[in-house]
C-alpha positions in Angstrom: 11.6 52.4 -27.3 12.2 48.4 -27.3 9.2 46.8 -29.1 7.4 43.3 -28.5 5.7 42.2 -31.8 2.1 40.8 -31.0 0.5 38.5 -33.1 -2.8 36.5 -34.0 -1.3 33.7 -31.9 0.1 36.3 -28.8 -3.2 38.8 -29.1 -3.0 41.5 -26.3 -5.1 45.0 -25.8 -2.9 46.8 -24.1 -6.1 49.8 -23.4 -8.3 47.1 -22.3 -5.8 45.2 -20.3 -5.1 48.5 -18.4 -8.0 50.3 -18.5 -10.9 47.2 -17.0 -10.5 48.0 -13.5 -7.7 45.3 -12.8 -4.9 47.5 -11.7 -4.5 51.2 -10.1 -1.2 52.5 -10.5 -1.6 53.0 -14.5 -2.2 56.1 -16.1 -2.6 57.2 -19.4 -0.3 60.6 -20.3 0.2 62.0 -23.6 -0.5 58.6 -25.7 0.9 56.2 -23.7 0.5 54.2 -20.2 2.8 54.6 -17.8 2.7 52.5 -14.5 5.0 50.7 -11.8 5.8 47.3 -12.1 7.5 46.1 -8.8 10.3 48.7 -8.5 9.9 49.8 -11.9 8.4 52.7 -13.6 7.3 51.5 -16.7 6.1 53.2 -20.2 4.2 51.4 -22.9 2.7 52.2 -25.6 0.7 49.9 -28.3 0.8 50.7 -32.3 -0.6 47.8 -33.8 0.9 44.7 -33.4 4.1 46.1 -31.8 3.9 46.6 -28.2 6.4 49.8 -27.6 8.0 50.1 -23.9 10.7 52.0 -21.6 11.4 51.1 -18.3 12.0 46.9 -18.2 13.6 44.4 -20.0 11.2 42.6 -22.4 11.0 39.6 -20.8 9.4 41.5 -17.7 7.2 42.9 -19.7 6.2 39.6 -21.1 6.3 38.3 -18.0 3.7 41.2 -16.6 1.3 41.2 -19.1 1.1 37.5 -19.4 2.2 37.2 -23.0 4.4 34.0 -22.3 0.5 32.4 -22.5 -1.0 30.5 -25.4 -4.3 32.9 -25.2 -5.9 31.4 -27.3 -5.4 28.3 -26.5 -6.9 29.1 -22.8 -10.0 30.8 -24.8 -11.2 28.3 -26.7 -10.6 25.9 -23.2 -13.3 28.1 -21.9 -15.6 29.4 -25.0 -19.0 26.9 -23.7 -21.9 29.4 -23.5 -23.0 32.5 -25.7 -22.4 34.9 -22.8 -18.4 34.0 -22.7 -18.3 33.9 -26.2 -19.6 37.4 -26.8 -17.4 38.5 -23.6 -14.3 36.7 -25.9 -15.1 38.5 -29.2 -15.5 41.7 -27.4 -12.7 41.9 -25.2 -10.5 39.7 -27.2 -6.8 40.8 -26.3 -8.0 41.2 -22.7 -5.1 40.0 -20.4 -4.9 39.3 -16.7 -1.6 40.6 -14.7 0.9 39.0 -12.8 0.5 41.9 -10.4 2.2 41.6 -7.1 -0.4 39.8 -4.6 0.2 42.5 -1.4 0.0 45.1 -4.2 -3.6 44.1 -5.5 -4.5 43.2 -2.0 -3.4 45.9 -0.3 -5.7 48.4 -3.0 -8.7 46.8 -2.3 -8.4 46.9 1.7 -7.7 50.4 1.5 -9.9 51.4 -1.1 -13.1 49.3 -0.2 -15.6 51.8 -1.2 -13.8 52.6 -4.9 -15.3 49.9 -6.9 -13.2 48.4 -9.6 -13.6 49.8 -12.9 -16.2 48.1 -15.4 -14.9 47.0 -18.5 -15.0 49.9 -21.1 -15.9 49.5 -24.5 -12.2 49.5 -25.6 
């Protein structure tokens, strides 16, 4: 499998990322995540700082999981209060999606009594 290598500078949880309630067609199966992206099915897996995945180029995957973003940058824009802080520290490598707008919007009017998903503690 191709591999993205994450950093201190580029943090990303791929468990959390996948597993807060954000997205629906994700699924974890024998170790790793596999979900569809668009027209793709896509595998990925995370051992430590290298982000493993089948399926897409890298730069689609980059492009997915927002890791073209200076994360921390955009954290410490918004680290004001304890509560975010704590939220930060906990949940650190937390990334939104670029998921498709119909797609996300299209879950939640057919789903509307499936709550999303609380954070876990991942």
């Amino acid at each position: 499998m191709p591999a993205i290598l994450l950093s201190d500078a580029r943090p990303f949880d791929l468990d959390c990322t996948l597993d807060c309630g954000q997205l629906f067609r994700w699924h974890r199966r024998d170790g790793a995540w596999v979900g569809v992206v668009g027209d793709a099915v896509i595998c990925a897996r995370q051992e430590g700082s290298l982000l493993r995945f089948a399926g897409a180029g890298a730069q689609r995957i980059e492009r997915y999981f927002q890791l073209d973003l200076d994360l921390p940058a955009i954290l410490a824009a918004i680290d004001r209060d304890p509560v975010i802080h704590a939220a930060i520290v906990r949940h650190r490598g937390l990334r939104l999606v670029r998921q498709d707008p119909w797609e996300s919007a299209w879950y939640r009017i057919s789903a509307p009594r499936t709550p999303a998903s609380p954070l876990s503690g991942a």
